[in-house]
C-alpha positions, -999 to 999 in steps of 0.1 A, spaced: -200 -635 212 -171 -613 223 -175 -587 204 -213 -587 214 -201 -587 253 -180 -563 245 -203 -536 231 -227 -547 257 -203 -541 285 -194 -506 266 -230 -496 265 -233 -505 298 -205 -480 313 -217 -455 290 -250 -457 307 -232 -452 342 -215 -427 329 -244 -405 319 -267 -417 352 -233 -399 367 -237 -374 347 -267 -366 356 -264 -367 393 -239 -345 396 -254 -322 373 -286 -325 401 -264 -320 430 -250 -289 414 -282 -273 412 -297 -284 444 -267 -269 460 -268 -240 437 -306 -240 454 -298 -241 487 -268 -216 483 -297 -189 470 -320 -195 497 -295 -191 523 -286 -160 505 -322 -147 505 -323 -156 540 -297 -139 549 -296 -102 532 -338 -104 537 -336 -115 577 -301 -88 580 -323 -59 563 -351 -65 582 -338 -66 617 -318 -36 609 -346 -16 605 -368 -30 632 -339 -17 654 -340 15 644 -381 16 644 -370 2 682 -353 36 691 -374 60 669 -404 46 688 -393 55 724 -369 27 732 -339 35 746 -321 4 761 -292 -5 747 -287 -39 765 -320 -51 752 -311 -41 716 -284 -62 723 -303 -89 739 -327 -92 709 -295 -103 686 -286 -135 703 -316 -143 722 -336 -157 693 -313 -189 692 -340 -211 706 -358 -212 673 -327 -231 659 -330 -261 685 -354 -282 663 -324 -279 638 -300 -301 661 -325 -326 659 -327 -330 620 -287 -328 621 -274 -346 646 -241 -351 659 -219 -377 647 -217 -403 675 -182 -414 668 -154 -392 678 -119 -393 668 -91 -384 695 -78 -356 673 -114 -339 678 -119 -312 703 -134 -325 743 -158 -307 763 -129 -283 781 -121 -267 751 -152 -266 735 -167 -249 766 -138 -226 763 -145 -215 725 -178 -209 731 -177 -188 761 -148 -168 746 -169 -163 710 -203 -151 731 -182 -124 748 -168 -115 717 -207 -116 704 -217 -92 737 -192 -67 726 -197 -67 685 -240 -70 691 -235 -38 720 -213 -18 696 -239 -24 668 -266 -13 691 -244 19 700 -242 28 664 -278 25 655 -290 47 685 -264 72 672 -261 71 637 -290 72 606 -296 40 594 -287 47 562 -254 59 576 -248 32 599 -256 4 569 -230 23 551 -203 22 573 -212 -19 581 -198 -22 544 -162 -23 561 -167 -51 576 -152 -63 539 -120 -45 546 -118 -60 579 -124 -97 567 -98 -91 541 -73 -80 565 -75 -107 591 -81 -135 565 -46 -123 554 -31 -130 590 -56 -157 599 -69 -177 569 -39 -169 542 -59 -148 524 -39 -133 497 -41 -98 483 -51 -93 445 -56 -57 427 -93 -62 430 -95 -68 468 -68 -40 470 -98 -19 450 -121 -32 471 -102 -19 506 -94 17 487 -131 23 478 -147 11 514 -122 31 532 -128 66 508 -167 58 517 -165 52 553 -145 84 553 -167 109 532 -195 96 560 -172 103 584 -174 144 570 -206 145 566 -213 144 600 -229 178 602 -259 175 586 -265 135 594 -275 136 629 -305 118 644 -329 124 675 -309 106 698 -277 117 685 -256 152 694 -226 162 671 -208 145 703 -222 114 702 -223 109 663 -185 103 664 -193 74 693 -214 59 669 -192 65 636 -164 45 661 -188 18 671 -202 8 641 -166 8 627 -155 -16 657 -183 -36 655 -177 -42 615 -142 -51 629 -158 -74 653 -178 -92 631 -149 -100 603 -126 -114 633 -157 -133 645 -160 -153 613 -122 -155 601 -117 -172 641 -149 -194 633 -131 -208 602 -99 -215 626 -120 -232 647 -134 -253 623 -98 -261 601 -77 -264 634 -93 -274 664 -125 -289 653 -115 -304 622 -145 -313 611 -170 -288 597 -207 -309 593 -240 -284 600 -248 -299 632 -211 -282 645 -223 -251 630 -252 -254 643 -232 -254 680 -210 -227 669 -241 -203 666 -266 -218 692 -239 -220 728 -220 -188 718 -259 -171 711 -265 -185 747 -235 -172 767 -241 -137 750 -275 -135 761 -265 -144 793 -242 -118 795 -267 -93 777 -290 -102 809 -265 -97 832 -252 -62 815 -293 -54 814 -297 -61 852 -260 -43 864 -267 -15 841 -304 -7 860 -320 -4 825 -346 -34 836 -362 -5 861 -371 16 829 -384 -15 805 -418 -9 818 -419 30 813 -403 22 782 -434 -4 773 -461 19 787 -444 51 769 -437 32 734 -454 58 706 -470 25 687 -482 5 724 -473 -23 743 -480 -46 713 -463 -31 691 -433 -26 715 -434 -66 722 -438 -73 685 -409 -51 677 -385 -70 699 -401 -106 693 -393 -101 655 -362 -82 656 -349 -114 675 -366 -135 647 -349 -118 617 -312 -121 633 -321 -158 637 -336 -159 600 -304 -138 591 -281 -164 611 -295 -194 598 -290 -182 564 -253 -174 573 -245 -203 588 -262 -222 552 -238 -201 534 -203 -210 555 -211 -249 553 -217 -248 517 -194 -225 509 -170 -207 532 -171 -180 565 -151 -154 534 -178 -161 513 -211 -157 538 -192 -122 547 -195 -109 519 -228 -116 510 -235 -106 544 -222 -72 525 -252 -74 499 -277 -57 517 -260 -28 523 -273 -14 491 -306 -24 499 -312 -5 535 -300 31 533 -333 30 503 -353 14 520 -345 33 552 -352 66 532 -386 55 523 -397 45 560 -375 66 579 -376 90 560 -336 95 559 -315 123 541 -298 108 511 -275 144 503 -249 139 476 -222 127 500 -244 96 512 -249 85 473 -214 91 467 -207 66 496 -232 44 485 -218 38 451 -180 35 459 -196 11 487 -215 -10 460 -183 -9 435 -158 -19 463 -186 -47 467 -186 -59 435 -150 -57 429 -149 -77 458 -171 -107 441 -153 -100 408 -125 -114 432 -140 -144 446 -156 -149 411 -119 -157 394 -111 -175 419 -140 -200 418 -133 -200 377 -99 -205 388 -105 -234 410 -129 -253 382 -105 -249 360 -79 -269 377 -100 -296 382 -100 -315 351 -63 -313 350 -64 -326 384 -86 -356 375 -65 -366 346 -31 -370 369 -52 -392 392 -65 -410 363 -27 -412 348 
């Protein structure tokens, strides 16, 4: 009867063990799932409001504040999300209050006015293919203050990755003289060149501080707090986008601009409906991507469509692709890659340890 027990008890926990099994194995690829569609979401909805802006100015507009306005005003559409992801409704005392919470949030949507206005800036100036080109250093930047911020360390590959995006940004940088657009003088291509480059610089602080806020003040990191960390800073910068829009006395020209738009009023409302619809899509996708995986990690996919827009700017746009611009597009795509090569080992790196870390628990 023991030994019966026994082997029943044994084929019991076996059972367990595979149902376990199992579920993980489902969890893995449900979360490998999600991670893809965020990624789709993400280099599709980035691409696509790129070159809606540029159709934007290549069509007759000419207002930078409402370029700018378009990239955080389109933060409505994620309401419905706070309702399927609540808050928590217990708090801890370590957790951030209102006071400081108000206080990120108003200081992130400034620094949101002034990455989205430099962005706008260096599309008005700069060919889209150019301009995707030079967002590619947004890498270097992310590795640099992840070093200071998030203890990021420096491998040969990331070291690769910083040599190669700052050799591409720089052949760009010469090849200024035949890469001009409509709206752009030799003069003003350099304003761009600087803008886009600040804006890149911009952007990587924006989401190394966002992971500080998250580890250090916040300490808690569920979606519905993402989902805050995207929706009130979106609002304060489109409140200041209306306010730089009214101060600036480009509201007196939107209507001219409407009336005098080469595709028509519809199109010119359609343009800026869905260019403020593809950020969102883009920002939903990169908030999946920093609660599933990480703020590093959603950067640098952020860095995948790079690839993807100076071709298919060339098809509608019609953009110059010279020797020069491929050149920079493929140390671009190889500092990419040896950038992911990176975070690649580390992941192996990571799974690796954590058997050995299981048996000391289990010892």
């Amino acid at each position: 009867m023991e030994a019966a027990e026994e082997v029943e008890l044994r084929s019991k926990g076996n059972q367990r063990e595979r149902n376990s099994n199992k579920t993980r194995k489902l969890e893995r690829y449900t979360r490998r799932i999600r991670i893809g569609l965020y990624t789709l979401f993400l280099v599709c909805g980035q691409s696509v409001a790129t070159l809606l802006g540029r159709l934007y100015y290549d069509k007759g507009g000419n207002s930078k504040w409402m370029a700018t306005l378009v990239q955080s005003a389109g933060f409505p559409i994620l309401l419905p999300l706070l309702c399927l992801f609540p808050q928590p409704t217990k708090f801890s005392s370590k957790q951030q209050n209102f006071l400081t919470f108000f206080f990120i949030c108003f200081a992130f949507g400034l620094l949101l006015i002034g990455d989205n206005l430099m962005y706008s800036y260096g599309l008005l100036y700069l060919p889209v293919s150019t301009y995707s080109l030079l967002c590619a250093t947004q890498l270097a930047f992310n590795a640099l203050f992840s070093f200071f911020l998030n203890a990021q360390k420096f491998t040969s590959y990331i070291l690769n990755s910083l040599v190669l995006l700052t050799v591409s940004a720089s052949l760009l940088a010469f090849n200024s003289e035949s890469d001009t657009t409509p709206h752009s003088a030799k003069g003003k291509y350099i304003i761009g060149f600087l803008c886009t480059l600040g804006a890149s610089a911009a952007y990587s602080l924006y989401l190394c501080l966002l992971q500080v806020c998250f580890e250090k003040v916040m300490k808690r990191e569920t979606f519905s707090t993402v989902l805050d960390m995207q929706i009130y800073p979106s609002l304060v910068a489109s409140c200041g986008c209306v306010v730089g829009l009214f101060v600036s006395g480009e509201w007196r020209d939107l209507g001219d601009e409407m009336r005098e738009y080469g595709e028509g009023r519809v199109s010119y409302v359609m343009t800026v409906v869905w260019t403020a619809v593809a950020w969102q899509v883009s920002s939903i996708g990169l908030l999946g991507l920093i609660f599933e995986v990480s703020s590093l990690f959603s950067n640098v996919i952020s860095t995948l469509a790079l690839p993807v827009v100076p071709i298919l700017a060339v098809i509608f746009f019609h953009d110059k692709m010279d020797g020069v611009k491929a050149m920079a597009l493929v140390l671009a795509i190889w500092g990419f890659v040896s950038y992911i090569y990176q975070n690649y080992l580390d992941e192996s790196k990571a799974k690796a340890n954590q058997p050995n870390a299981n048996d000391i628990n289990a010892v």
